[in-house]
Residue, then its C-alpha position, 0 to 999 in steps of 0.5 A: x233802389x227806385x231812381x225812375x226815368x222821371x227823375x233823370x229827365x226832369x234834372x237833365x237841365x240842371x246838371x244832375x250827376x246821372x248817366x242813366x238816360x240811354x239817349x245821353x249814353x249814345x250821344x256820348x259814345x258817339x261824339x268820343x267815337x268822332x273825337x277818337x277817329x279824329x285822333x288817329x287819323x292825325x295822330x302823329x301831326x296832332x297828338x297832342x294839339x287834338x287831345x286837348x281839344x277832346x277835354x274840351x269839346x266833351x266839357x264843351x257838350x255838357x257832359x259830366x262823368x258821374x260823381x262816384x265816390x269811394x270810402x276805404x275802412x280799415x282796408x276792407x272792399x271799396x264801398x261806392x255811393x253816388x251824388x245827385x241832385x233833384x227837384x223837391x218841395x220847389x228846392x235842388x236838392x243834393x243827396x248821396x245815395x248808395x246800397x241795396x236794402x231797406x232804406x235808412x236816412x241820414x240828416x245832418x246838423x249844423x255847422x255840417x252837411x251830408x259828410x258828417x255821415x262818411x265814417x257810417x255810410x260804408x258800414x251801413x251798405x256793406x250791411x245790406x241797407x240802401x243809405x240816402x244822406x242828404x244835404x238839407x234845405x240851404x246848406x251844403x250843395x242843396x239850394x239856399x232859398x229865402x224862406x221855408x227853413x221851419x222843421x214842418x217844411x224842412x221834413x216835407x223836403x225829405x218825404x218828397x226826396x224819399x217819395x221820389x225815390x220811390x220808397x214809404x217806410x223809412x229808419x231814420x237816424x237824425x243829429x242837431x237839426x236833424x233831430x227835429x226834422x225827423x221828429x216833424x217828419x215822425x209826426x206828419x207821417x208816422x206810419x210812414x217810419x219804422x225807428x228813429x235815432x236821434x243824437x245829441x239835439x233837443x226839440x223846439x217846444x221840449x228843452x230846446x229854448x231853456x238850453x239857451x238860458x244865460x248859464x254856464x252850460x247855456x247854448x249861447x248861440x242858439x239867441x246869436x244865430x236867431x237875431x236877423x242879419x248880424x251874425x252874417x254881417x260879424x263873421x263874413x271873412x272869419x267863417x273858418x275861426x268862427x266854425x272851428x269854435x264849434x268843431x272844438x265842442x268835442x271831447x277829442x278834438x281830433x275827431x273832426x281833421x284839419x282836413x275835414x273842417x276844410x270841406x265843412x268850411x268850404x261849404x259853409x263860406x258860399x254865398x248866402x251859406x251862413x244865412x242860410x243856417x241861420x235861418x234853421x235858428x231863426x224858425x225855433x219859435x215858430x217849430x215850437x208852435x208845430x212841435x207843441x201841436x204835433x205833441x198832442x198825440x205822442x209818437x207810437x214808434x221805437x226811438x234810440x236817443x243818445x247824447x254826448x255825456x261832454x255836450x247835451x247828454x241826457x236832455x237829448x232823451x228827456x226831450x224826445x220822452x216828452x213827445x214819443x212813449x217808447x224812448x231808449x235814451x243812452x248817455x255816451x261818457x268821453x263824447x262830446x257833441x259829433x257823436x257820427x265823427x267821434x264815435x263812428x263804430x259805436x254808433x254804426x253797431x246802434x244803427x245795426x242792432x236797434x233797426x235789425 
């Protein structure tokens, strides 16, 4: 893994989660090494008067133990991935990142964030990959701009990531949004991706606005998010009953916990939050245009393409089969649209066979 001095010192200011700078590391030591001899010079008058002063001084100072996090499947060795934050494309960008190997990135949808992806991950590292997952563009812990939230921009902040992290030829493995993305980033810099994955989603341009058609299987909320300023004003309050209508669009609604619709939730009721996802609605229009340009010359590239058979199904693959000549298109029976949350070990054993 590339990370590079760069990246530390230019984030050091915004509370970026490394503690890779050898001078963080001695002042760090130093000021417990002071706190600690204050301890045990007053100890038996001031124990613990002088431990509490030691939290705060270290949260005083600014320091901040890093963000580690650990997943536990099917009681096998702890797997550990890391958060960070970064400056791209003029954005704070927050990413997860863990393993050692031949990178893959993941790209969420929405209403979800990187942690759609915590059933896959650990699978993905233990297998040799090194696994960059981040947050895009206004959702999740990555900053909620005004604007750029077309599919071109949204791909040019993955590839500046990507680059920053000193990696070129990529796999991609992309759901609901992030299928577009990682189309847009196919197209901007083909020689540049190896495979990609792309599930449950449709292409601005390809399939994407006919699903928003007043039908009975019509994608009624794709015209909803798209009009300026009234979803945010409607569902200000109610985040939490107007999400978990989505999260129900499973064929087993257990898939996504209680637990979890609380993170995406969480998230998702941040100022400026639901704006920001609205936002991706907001440029379809504007993503057809780059997308019908960038379709004049169809991707080379290998695409694994795989929908829900109880949500878009096979459209996933007739979309993608209009801009890309080597599509494998797979209809998954008893799944419903979260296919990373309802069928993790299907889709991890994918991920492993199609990009070996």
């Amino acid at each position: 893994m590339v990370i590079g001095d760069d990246v530390e010192m230019e984030n050091r200011c915004e509370h970026e989660l490394q503690f890779e700078n050898r001078n963080s590391k001695h002042l760090h030591k130093c000021v417990i090494n002071s706190l600690q001899r204050l301890i045990l010079i007053d100890y038996l008058y001031h124990n613990s008067f002088l431990a509490f002063i030691l939290c705060c001084s270290v949260v005083s100072l600014g320091f901040i133990l890093p963000a580690d996090a650990q997943n536990i499947i099917d009681n096998r060795e702890k797997i550990n991935y890391t958060h960070y934050k970064t400056q791209v494309n003029g954005i704070l960008m927050h990413y997860v990142i863990g393993g050692k190997g031949d990178p893959i990135i993941l790209l969420h949808g929405w209403p979800q964030t990187w942690y759609e992806w915590r059933n896959v991950i650990p699978e993905l590292i233990a297998n040799n990959y090194t696994i960059i997952a981040p947050d895009m563009r206004g959702l999740g812990d990555s900053e909620k701009t005004q604007t750029g939230y077309d599919t071109k921009n949204l791909a040019e902040d993955i590839y500046q990531l990507i680059e920053k992290l000193g990696y070129s030829k990529i796999n991609l493995v992309a759901h609901d949004w992030g299928g577009p993305v990682a189309y847009s980033y196919a197209a901007e810099h083909p020689e540049d991706v190896g495979k990609m994955i792309i599930l449950d989603t449709l292409l601005p341009g390809f399939g994407l606005e006919e699903a928003a058609n007043f039908s009975p299987n019509g994608l009624w909320h794709l015209s909803f998010h798209a009009v300026r300023d009234l979803p945010e004003k409607l569902i200000d309050g109610k985040e939490d009953i107007y999400l978990n209508w989505f999260y129900d669009w499973t064929y087993n609604q257990s898939a996504i916990t209680p637990e979890d619709r609380e993170v995406y939730i969480k998230q998702y009721s941040k100022p400026g939050a639901m704006r920001a996802g609205f936002e991706y609605y907001r440029a379809i229009f504007e993503d057809a245009e780059q997308n019908k340009e960038y379709g004049k010359e169809k991707l080379q590239i290998p695409i694994l393409t795989i929908g829900g058979e109880a949500a878009i199904g096979n459209s996933t693959t007739t979309s993608f089969q209009k801009v890309a000549t080597n599509v494998t298109g797979i209809t998954l029976p008893n799944t419903g649209h979260f296919i990373p949350e309802e069928r993790p070990n299907f889709l991890t054993k994918q991920i492993l066979d199609f990009f070996k």
